[in-house]
KEKE-3310 file (N, C-alpha, C; in steps of 0.2 Angstrom, whole numbers, plus 5000, padded with zeros to 4 digits):
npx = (5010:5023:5031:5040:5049:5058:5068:5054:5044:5034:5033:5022:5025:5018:5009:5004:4998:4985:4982:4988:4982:4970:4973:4978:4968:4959:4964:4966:4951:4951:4956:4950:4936:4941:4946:4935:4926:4930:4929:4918:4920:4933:4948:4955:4968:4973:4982:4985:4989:4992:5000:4989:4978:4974:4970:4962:4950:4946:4942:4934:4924:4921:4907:4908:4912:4910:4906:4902:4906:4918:4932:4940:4954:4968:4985:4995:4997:4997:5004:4996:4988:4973:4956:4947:4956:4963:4973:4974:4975:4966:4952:4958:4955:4943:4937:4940:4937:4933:4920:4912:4909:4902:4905:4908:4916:4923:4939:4948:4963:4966:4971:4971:4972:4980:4996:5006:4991:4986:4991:4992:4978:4973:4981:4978:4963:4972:4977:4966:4959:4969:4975:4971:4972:4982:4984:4996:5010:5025:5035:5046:5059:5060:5051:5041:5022:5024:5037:5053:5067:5081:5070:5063:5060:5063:5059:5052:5044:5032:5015:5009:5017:5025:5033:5049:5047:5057:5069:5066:5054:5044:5048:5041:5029:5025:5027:5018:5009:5000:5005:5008:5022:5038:5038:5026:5024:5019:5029:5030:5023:5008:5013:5007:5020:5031:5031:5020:5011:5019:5013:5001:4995:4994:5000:4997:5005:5006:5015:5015:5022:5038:5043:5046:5054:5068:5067:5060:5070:5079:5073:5071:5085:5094:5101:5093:5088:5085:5087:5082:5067:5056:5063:5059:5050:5052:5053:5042:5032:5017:5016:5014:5022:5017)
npy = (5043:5038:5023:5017:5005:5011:5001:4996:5004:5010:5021:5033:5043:5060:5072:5082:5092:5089:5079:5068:5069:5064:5052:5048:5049:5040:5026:5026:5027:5012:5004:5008:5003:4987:4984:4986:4978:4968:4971:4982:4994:5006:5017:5032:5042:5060:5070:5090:5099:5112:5104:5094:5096:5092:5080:5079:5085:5076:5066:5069:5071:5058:5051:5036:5030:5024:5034:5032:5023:5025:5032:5046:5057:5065:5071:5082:5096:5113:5122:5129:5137:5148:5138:5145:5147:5151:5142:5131:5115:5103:5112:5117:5104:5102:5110:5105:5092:5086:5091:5088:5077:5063:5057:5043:5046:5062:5065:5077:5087:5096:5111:5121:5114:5108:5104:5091:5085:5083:5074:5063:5060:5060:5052:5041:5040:5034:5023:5014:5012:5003:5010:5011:5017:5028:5046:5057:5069:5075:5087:5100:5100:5087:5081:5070:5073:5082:5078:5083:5083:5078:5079:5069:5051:5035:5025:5030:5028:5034:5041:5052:5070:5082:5093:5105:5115:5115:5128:5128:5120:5129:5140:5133:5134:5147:5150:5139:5151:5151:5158:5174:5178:5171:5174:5174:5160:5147:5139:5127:5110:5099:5080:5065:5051:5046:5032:5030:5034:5025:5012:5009:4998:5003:5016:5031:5043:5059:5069:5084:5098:5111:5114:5103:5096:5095:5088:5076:5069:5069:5059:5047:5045:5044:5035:5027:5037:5045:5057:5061:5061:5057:5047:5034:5029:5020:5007:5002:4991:4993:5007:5021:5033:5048)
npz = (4846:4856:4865:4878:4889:4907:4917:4929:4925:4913:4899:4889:4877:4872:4857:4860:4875:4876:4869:4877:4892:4889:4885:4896:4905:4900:4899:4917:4917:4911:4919:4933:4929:4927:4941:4948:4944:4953:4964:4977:4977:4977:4982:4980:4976:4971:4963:4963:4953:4938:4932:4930:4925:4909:4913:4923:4917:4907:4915:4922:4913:4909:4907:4909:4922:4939:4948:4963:4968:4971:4983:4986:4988:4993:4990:4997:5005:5009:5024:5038:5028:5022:5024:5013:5004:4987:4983:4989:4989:4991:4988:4976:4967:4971:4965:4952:4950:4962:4964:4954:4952:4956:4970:4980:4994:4998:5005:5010:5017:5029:5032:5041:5051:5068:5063:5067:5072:5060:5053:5058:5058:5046:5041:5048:5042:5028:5030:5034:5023:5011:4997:4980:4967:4960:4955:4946:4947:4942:4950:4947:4954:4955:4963:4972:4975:4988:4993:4993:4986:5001:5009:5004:5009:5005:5010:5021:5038:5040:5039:5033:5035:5041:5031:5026:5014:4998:4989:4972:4973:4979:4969:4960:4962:4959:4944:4940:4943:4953:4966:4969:4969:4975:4989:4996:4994:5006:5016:5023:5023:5023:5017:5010:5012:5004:5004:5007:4995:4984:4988:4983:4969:4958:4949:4941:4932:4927:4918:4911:4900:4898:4907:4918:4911:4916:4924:4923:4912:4922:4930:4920:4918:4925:4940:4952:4964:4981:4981:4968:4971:4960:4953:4962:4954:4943:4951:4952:4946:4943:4938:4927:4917:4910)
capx = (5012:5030:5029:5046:5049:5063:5065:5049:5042:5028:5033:5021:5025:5014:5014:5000:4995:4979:4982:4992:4976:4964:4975:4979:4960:4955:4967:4964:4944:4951:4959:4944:4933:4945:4945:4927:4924:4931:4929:4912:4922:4941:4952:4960:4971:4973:4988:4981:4994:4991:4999:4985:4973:4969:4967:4956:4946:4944:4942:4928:4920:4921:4902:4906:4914:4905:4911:4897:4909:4927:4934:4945:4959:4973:4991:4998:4992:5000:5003:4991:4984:4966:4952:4946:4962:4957:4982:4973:4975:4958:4951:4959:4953:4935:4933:4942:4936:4927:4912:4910:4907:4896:4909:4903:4915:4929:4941:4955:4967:4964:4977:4971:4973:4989:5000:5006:4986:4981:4995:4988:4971:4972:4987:4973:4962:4971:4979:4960:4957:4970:4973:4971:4977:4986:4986:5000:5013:5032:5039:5054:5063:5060:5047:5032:5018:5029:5044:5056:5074:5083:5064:5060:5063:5060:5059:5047:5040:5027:5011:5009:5021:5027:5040:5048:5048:5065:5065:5065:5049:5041:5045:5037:5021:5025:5028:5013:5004:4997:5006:5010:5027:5040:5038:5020:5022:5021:5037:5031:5015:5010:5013:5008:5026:5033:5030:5013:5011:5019:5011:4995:4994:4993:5002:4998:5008:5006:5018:5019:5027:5045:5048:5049:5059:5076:5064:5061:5076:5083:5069:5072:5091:5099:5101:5085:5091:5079:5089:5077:5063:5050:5063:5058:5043:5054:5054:5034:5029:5010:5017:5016:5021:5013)
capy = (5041:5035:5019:5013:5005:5012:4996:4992:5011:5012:5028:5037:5051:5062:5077:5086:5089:5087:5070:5066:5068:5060:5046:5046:5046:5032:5021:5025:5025:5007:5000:5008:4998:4982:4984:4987:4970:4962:4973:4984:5003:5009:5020:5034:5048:5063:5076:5095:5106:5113:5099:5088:5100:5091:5074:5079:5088:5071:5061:5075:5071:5051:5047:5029:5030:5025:5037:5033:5019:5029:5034:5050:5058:5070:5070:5086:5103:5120:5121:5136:5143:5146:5137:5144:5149:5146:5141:5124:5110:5101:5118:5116:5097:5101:5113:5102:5085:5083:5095:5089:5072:5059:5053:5039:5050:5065:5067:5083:5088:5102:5116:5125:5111:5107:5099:5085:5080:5083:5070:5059:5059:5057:5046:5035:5034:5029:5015:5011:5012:5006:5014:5005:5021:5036:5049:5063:5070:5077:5093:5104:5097:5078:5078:5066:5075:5087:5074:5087:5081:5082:5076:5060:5043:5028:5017:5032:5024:5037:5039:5057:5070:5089:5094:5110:5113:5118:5134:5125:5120:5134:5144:5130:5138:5155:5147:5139:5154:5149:5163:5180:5178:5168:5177:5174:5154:5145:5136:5120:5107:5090:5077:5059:5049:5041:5023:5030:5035:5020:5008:5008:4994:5008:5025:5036:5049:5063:5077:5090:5106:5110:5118:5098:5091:5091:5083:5070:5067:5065:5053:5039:5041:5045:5033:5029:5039:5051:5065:5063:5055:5053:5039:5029:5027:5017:5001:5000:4989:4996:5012:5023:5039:5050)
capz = (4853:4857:4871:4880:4897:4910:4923:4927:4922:4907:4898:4886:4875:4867:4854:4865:4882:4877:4867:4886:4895:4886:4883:4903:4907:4898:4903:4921:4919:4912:4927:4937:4927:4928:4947:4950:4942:4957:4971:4976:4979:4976:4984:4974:4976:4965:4965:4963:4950:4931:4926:4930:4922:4908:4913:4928:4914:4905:4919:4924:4907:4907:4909:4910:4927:4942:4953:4968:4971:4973:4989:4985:4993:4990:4992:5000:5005:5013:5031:5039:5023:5026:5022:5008:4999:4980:4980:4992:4984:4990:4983:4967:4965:4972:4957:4941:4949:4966:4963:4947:4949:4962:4972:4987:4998:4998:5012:5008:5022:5034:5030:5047:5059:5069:5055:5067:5071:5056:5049:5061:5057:5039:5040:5050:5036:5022:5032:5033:5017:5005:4991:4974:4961:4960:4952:4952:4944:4945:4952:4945:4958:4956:4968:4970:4981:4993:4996:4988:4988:5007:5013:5003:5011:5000:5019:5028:5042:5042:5033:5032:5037:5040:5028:5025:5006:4995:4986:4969:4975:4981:4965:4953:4961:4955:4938:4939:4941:4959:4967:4963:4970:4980:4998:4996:4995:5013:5017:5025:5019:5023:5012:5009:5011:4997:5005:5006:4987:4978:4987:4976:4965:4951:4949:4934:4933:4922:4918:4905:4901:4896:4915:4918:4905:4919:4930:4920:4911:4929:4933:4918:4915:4931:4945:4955:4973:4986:4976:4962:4973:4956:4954:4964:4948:4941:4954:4952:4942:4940:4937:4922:4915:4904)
cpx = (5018:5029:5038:5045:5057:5063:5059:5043:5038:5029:5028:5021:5021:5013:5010:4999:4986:4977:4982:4986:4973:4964:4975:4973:4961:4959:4967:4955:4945:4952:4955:4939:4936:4945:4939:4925:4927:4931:4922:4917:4930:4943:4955:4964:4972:4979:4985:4987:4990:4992:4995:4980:4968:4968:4962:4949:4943:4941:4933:4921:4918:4913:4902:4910:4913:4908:4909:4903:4918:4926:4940:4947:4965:4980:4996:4995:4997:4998:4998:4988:4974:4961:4950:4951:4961:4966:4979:4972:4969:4954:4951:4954:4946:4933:4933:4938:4927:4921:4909:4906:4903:4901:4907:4909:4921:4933:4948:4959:4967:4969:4975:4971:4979:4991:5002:4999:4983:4985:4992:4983:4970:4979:4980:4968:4962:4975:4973:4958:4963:4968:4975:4977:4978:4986:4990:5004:5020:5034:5046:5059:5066:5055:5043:5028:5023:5034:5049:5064:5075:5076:5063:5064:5060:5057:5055:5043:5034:5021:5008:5013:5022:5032:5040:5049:5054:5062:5064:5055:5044:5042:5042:5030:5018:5025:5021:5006:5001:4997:5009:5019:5032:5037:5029:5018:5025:5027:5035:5023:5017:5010:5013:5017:5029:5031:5023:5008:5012:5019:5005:4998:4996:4993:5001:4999:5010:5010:5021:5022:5035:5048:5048:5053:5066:5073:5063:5066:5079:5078:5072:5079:5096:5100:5094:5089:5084:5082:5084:5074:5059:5055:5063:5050:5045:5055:5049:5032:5022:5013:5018:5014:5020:5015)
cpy = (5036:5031:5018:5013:5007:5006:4993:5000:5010:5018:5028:5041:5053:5069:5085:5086:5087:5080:5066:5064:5065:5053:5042:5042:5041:5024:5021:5023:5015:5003:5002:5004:4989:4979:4985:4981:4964:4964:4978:4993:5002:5015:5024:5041:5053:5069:5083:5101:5107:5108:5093:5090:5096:5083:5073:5083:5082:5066:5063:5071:5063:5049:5038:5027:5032:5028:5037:5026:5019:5033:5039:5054:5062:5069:5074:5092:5107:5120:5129:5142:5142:5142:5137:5148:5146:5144:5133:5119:5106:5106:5116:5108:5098:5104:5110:5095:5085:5085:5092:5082:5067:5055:5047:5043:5054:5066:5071:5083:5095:5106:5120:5121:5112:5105:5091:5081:5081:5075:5064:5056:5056:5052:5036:5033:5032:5024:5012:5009:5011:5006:5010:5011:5026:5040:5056:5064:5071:5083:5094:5101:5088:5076:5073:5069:5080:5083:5077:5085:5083:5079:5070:5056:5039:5023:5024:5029:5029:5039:5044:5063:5077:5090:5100:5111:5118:5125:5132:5123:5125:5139:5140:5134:5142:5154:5145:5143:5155:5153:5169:5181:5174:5169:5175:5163:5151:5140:5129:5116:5101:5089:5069:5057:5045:5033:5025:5029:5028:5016:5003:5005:4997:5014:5029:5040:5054:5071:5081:5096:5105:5111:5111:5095:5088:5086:5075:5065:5063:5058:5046:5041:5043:5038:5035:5030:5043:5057:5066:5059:5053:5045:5032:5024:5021:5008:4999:4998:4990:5003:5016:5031:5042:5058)
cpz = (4853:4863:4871:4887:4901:4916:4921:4926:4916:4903:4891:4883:4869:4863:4857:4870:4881:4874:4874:4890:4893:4887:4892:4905:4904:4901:4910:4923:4916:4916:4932:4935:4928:4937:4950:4950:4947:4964:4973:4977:4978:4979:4980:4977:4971:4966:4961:4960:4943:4929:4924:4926:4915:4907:4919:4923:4910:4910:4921:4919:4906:4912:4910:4917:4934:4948:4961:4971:4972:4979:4988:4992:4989:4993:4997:5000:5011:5019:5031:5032:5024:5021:5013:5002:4990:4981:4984:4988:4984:4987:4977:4965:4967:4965:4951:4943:4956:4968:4960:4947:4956:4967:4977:4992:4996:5004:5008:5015:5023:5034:5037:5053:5061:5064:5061:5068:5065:5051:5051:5060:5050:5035:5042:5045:5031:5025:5033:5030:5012:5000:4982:4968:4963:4955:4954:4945:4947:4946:4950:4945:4956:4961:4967:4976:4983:4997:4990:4991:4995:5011:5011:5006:5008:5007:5021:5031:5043:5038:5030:5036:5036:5034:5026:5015:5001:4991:4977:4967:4975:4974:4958:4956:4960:4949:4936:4940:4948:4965:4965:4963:4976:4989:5000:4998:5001:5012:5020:5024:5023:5017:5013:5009:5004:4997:5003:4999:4984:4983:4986:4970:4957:4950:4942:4934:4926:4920:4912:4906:4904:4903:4918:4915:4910:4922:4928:4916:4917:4931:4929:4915:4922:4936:4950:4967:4976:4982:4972:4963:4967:4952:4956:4960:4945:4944:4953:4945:4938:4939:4930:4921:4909:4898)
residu = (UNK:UNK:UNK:UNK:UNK:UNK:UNK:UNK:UNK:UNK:UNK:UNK:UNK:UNK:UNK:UNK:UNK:UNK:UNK:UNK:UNK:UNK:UNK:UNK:UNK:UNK:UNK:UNK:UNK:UNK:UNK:UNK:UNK:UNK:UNK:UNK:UNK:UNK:UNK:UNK:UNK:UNK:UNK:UNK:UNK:UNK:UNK:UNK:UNK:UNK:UNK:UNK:UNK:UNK:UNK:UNK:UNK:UNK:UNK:UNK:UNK:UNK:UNK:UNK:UNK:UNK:UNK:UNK:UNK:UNK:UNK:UNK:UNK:UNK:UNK:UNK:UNK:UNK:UNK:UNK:UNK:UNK:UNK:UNK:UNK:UNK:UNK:UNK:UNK:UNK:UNK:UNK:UNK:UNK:UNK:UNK:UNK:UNK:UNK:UNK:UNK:UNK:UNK:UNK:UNK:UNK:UNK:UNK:UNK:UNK:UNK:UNK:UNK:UNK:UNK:UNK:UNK:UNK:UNK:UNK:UNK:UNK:UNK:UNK:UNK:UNK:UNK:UNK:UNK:UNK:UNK:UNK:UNK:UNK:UNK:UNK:UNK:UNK:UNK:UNK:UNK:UNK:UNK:UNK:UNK:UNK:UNK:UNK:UNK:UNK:UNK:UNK:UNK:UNK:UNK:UNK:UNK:UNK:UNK:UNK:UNK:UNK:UNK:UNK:UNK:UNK:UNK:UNK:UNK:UNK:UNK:UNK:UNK:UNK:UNK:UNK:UNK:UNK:UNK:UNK:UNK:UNK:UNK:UNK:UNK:UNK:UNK:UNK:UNK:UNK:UNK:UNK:UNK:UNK:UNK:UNK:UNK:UNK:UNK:UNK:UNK:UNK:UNK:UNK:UNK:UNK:UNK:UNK:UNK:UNK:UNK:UNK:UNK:UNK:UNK:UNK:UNK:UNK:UNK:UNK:UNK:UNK:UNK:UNK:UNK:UNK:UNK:UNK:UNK:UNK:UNK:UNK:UNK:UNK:UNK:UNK:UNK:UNK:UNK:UNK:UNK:UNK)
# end
Protein backbone atom coordinates (compact mmCIF):
# COMPACT_ATOMS: atom_id res chain seq x y z
CA UNK A 1 0.00 0.00 0.00
CA UNK A 2 1.31 3.39 -1.22
CA UNK A 3 0.01 6.57 1.28
CA UNK A 4 0.33 10.42 0.17
CA UNK A 5 -1.75 13.45 1.03
CA UNK A 6 -3.07 16.07 -1.91
CA UNK A 7 -4.17 19.28 0.37
CA UNK A 8 -5.93 18.16 2.90
CA UNK A 9 -6.96 14.63 0.80
CA UNK A 10 -5.74 11.15 2.31
CA UNK A 11 -4.80 9.02 -0.69
CA UNK A 12 -4.42 5.19 -0.60
CA UNK A 13 -3.12 3.14 -3.18
CA UNK A 14 -3.41 -0.38 -3.71
CA UNK A 15 -2.23 -3.32 -5.96
CA UNK A 16 -5.86 -4.78 -5.86
CA UNK A 17 -9.39 -3.98 -5.85
CA UNK A 18 -9.79 -6.42 -3.45
CA UNK A 19 -6.90 -5.31 -1.14
CA UNK A 20 -8.75 -1.54 -1.76
CA UNK A 21 -11.85 -2.90 -0.12
CA UNK A 22 -11.08 -4.55 2.65
CA UNK A 23 -8.55 -2.08 3.50
CA UNK A 24 -11.66 0.66 2.82
CA UNK A 25 -14.04 -1.29 5.15
CA UNK A 26 -12.08 -1.72 8.02
CA UNK A 27 -11.16 1.71 8.21
CA UNK A 28 -14.66 2.81 8.05
CA UNK A 29 -16.10 0.04 10.35
CA UNK A 30 -13.14 2.05 12.39
CA UNK A 31 -14.46 5.41 12.41
CA UNK A 32 -17.98 3.76 13.01
CA UNK A 33 -16.86 2.19 16.00
CA UNK A 34 -14.91 5.59 17.14
CA UNK A 35 -18.28 7.38 16.63
CA UNK A 36 -20.49 5.06 18.35
CA UNK A 37 -18.28 5.57 21.49
CA UNK A 38 -19.59 8.93 21.67
CA UNK A 39 -22.90 9.19 20.16
CA UNK A 40 -25.91 6.35 20.48
CA UNK A 41 -26.71 5.91 16.26
CA UNK A 42 -24.97 7.50 12.96
CA UNK A 43 -25.91 8.77 9.86
CA UNK A 44 -24.46 7.26 6.67
CA UNK A 45 -24.69 7.52 3.02
CA UNK A 46 -23.50 4.99 0.63
CA UNK A 47 -23.05 5.64 -3.37
CA UNK A 48 -24.60 2.54 -5.49
CA UNK A 49 -21.86 1.66 -8.72
CA UNK A 50 -19.43 -1.50 -9.34
CA UNK A 51 -16.95 0.27 -8.06
CA UNK A 52 -18.14 0.14 -4.65
CA UNK A 53 -18.72 -3.60 -4.98
CA UNK A 54 -16.08 -4.75 -3.23
CA UNK A 55 -16.17 -2.62 -0.08
CA UNK A 56 -19.86 -3.01 0.24
CA UNK A 57 -19.13 -6.75 0.22
CA UNK A 58 -16.60 -6.21 3.16
CA UNK A 59 -18.56 -3.93 4.86
CA UNK A 60 -21.48 -6.73 4.39
CA UNK A 61 -19.26 -9.26 6.00
CA UNK A 62 -17.91 -6.96 8.97
CA UNK A 63 -19.67 -8.76 12.02
CA UNK A 64 -18.20 -6.34 14.35
CA UNK A 65 -20.40 -3.56 13.13
CA UNK A 66 -23.55 -2.55 14.93
CA UNK A 67 -25.56 -1.71 12.31
CA UNK A 68 -29.14 -1.63 14.49
CA UNK A 69 -27.53 1.72 15.35
CA UNK A 70 -26.88 3.34 11.44
CA UNK A 71 -29.29 5.45 9.73
CA UNK A 72 -28.70 4.80 5.99
CA UNK A 73 -29.32 6.70 2.90
CA UNK A 74 -28.17 6.93 -0.64
CA UNK A 75 -26.84 9.51 -2.80
CA UNK A 76 -28.66 9.81 -6.29
CA UNK A 77 -31.08 7.77 -8.33
CA UNK A 78 -32.81 7.93 -11.94
CA UNK A 79 -35.57 10.17 -12.67
CA UNK A 80 -38.98 7.88 -13.64
CA UNK A 81 -37.25 4.64 -13.83
CA UNK A 82 -39.60 2.10 -12.11
CA UNK A 83 -39.61 0.89 -8.91
CA UNK A 84 -38.28 -2.26 -9.38
CA UNK A 85 -35.70 -1.62 -11.99
CA UNK A 86 -32.72 -3.99 -10.83
CA UNK A 87 -30.22 -0.21 -12.92
CA UNK A 88 -31.82 1.69 -9.30
CA UNK A 89 -29.59 2.52 -7.15
CA UNK A 90 -31.59 1.86 -3.90
CA UNK A 91 -32.06 -1.54 -5.70
CA UNK A 92 -28.52 -2.05 -6.26
CA UNK A 93 -27.49 -1.19 -2.52
CA UNK A 94 -30.47 -3.14 -1.00
CA UNK A 95 -28.90 -6.34 -2.48
CA UNK A 96 -24.82 -5.67 -1.84
CA UNK A 97 -25.62 -4.00 1.65
CA UNK A 98 -29.20 -3.09 2.94
CA UNK A 99 -30.87 -6.56 2.77
CA UNK A 100 -27.93 -8.08 4.07
CA UNK A 101 -27.36 -6.41 7.20
CA UNK A 102 -29.87 -5.06 10.59
CA UNK A 103 -29.91 -1.61 9.72
CA UNK A 104 -32.14 0.72 12.59
CA UNK A 105 -33.57 2.35 9.34
CA UNK A 106 -33.24 2.68 5.43
CA UNK A 107 -34.56 5.43 3.49
CA UNK A 108 -33.68 5.21 -0.71
CA UNK A 109 -35.16 7.89 -2.92
CA UNK A 110 -38.35 7.43 -4.88
CA UNK A 111 -37.46 7.11 -8.72
CA UNK A 112 -41.35 7.41 -9.45
CA UNK A 113 -42.30 10.32 -7.60
CA UNK A 114 -42.22 13.91 -8.85
CA UNK A 115 -38.53 14.71 -8.95
CA UNK A 116 -38.94 18.18 -7.39
CA UNK A 117 -41.21 16.59 -4.35
CA UNK A 118 -39.27 14.01 -4.05
CA UNK A 119 -36.08 16.42 -3.75
CA UNK A 120 -38.03 18.00 -1.08
CA UNK A 121 -38.82 15.27 0.94
CA UNK A 122 -35.54 13.61 1.26
CA UNK A 123 -33.80 16.76 1.20
CA UNK A 124 -35.95 17.24 4.55
CA UNK A 125 -34.62 14.31 6.12
CA UNK A 126 -31.22 14.48 6.05
CA UNK A 127 -31.27 18.12 7.15
CA UNK A 128 -32.87 16.22 10.14
CA UNK A 129 -30.57 13.83 10.45
CA UNK A 130 -27.01 14.82 9.90
CA UNK A 131 -24.82 12.91 8.29
CA UNK A 132 -21.70 11.70 9.94
CA UNK A 133 -19.90 9.28 6.87
CA UNK A 134 -19.83 8.93 3.39
CA UNK A 135 -19.30 6.63 1.25
CA UNK A 136 -18.91 7.19 -2.61
CA UNK A 137 -16.89 7.20 -5.33
CA UNK A 138 -15.67 9.06 -8.63
CA UNK A 139 -17.27 9.16 -12.15
CA UNK A 140 -15.44 9.10 -15.57
CA UNK A 141 -16.35 12.43 -15.63
CA UNK A 142 -15.10 13.90 -12.26
CA UNK A 143 -18.40 13.49 -10.72
CA UNK A 144 -19.28 13.10 -7.02
CA UNK A 145 -22.95 11.50 -6.85
CA UNK A 146 -24.71 13.07 -10.18
CA UNK A 147 -23.04 16.57 -9.97
CA UNK A 148 -21.41 15.92 -13.27
CA UNK A 149 -19.36 19.02 -14.62
CA UNK A 150 -21.88 22.12 -16.00
CA UNK A 151 -24.08 20.84 -12.62
CA UNK A 152 -21.85 20.92 -9.74
CA UNK A 153 -21.89 23.84 -7.28
CA UNK A 154 -19.36 23.84 -4.44
CA UNK A 155 -21.89 26.94 -2.64
CA UNK A 156 -25.45 24.86 -3.63
CA UNK A 157 -28.05 26.23 -1.71
CA UNK A 158 -29.95 23.25 -2.21
CA UNK A 159 -30.04 19.96 -0.48
CA UNK A 160 -31.16 17.77 -3.20
CA UNK A 161 -31.64 18.57 -6.68
CA UNK A 162 -32.82 17.58 -10.45
CA UNK A 163 -29.92 17.52 -12.73
CA UNK A 164 -29.71 16.55 -16.39
CA UNK A 165 -26.78 14.18 -16.60
CA UNK A 166 -23.80 14.70 -19.42
CA UNK A 167 -23.12 12.03 -21.99
CA UNK A 168 -19.79 11.13 -20.45
CA UNK A 169 -21.89 10.15 -17.62
CA UNK A 170 -24.56 8.38 -19.14
CA UNK A 171 -22.10 6.05 -21.05
CA UNK A 172 -19.93 5.12 -17.78
CA UNK A 173 -23.34 3.12 -17.20
CA UNK A 174 -22.94 1.17 -20.34
CA UNK A 175 -19.29 0.59 -19.22
CA UNK A 176 -20.38 -0.50 -16.30
CA UNK A 177 -22.59 -2.97 -17.55
CA UNK A 178 -25.83 -1.52 -16.03
CA UNK A 179 -27.26 -0.73 -19.47
CA UNK A 180 -27.17 -2.37 -22.56
CA UNK A 181 -26.75 0.75 -24.34
CA UNK A 182 -26.69 4.59 -24.29
CA UNK A 183 -30.38 5.41 -25.69
CA UNK A 184 -31.48 3.14 -22.90
CA UNK A 185 -29.89 5.41 -19.97
CA UNK A 186 -32.50 8.10 -18.59
CA UNK A 187 -31.08 11.67 -18.97
CA UNK A 188 -31.85 13.25 -15.81
CA UNK A 189 -31.46 11.91 -11.82
CA UNK A 190 -31.52 13.40 -8.40
CA UNK A 191 -28.68 13.94 -6.80
CA UNK A 192 -27.50 14.72 -3.22
CA UNK A 193 -25.48 18.51 -3.83
CA UNK A 194 -22.16 18.72 -3.34
CA UNK A 195 -22.55 20.85 -0.11
CA UNK A 196 -24.71 18.05 0.86
CA UNK A 197 -22.06 15.19 0.41
CA UNK A 198 -18.83 16.93 1.78
CA UNK A 199 -20.42 18.12 4.63
CA UNK A 200 -20.03 14.69 6.58
CA UNK A 201 -17.26 14.80 9.15
CA UNK A 202 -15.97 11.70 7.01
CA UNK A 203 -15.83 10.90 3.19
CA UNK A 204 -14.36 7.67 2.09
CA UNK A 205 -14.08 7.51 -1.19
CA UNK A 206 -13.42 4.52 -3.17
CA UNK A 207 -12.54 4.34 -6.76
CA UNK A 208 -11.06 1.54 -8.93
CA UNK A 209 -10.66 0.62 -12.52
CA UNK A 210 -8.53 2.08 -15.20
CA UNK A 211 -11.90 3.55 -16.99
CA UNK A 212 -11.05 6.21 -13.92
CA UNK A 213 -7.51 6.79 -14.01
CA UNK A 214 -8.31 10.54 -16.05
CA UNK A 215 -10.78 11.05 -13.37
CA UNK A 216 -8.43 10.90 -10.86
CA UNK A 217 -5.40 12.16 -12.19
CA UNK A 218 -7.60 15.30 -12.78
CA UNK A 219 -8.91 15.00 -9.18
CA UNK A 220 -5.25 15.33 -7.24
CA UNK A 221 -3.17 17.28 -9.95
CA UNK A 222 -5.40 19.58 -11.58
CA UNK A 223 -6.70 22.66 -10.07
CA UNK A 224 -9.70 22.13 -7.52
CA UNK A 225 -12.67 23.74 -9.88
CA UNK A 226 -16.66 22.44 -10.47
CA UNK A 227 -14.98 21.16 -13.76
CA UNK A 228 -13.67 18.36 -11.93
CA UNK A 229 -16.28 18.50 -9.04
CA UNK A 230 -14.42 15.21 -7.06
CA UNK A 231 -12.04 18.09 -6.44
CA UNK A 232 -13.48 19.50 -4.26
CA UNK A 233 -12.21 16.07 -2.01
CA UNK A 234 -9.29 17.78 -1.67
CA UNK A 235 -10.45 20.83 0.74
CA UNK A 236 -11.95 18.02 3.39
CA UNK A 237 -10.10 17.48 5.81
CA UNK A 238 -11.81 14.02 7.01
CA UNK A 239 -11.81 12.92 3.63
CA UNK A 240 -10.00 10.00 1.94
CA UNK A 241 -9.38 8.15 -1.13
CA UNK A 242 -8.90 4.84 -1.86
Amino acid sequence: MKRFTVDELSVFVFDSRAEMGCAAAADISRRIAEKLAAKDELNMIFAAAPSQNEVLAALAADKSIPWERINAYHMDEYVGLAPDAPQGFGNFLRERLFDLVPFRSVHTIDSSAAPEDECRRYGALLRAAPTDIVVMGIGENGHIAFNDPGEADFDDPETVKVVSLDEVCRMQQVHDGCFASLELVPRQALTLTVPTLTAAPDLFCIVPAATKAAAVRATLTGPVTEDVPATVLRTRPGARLY
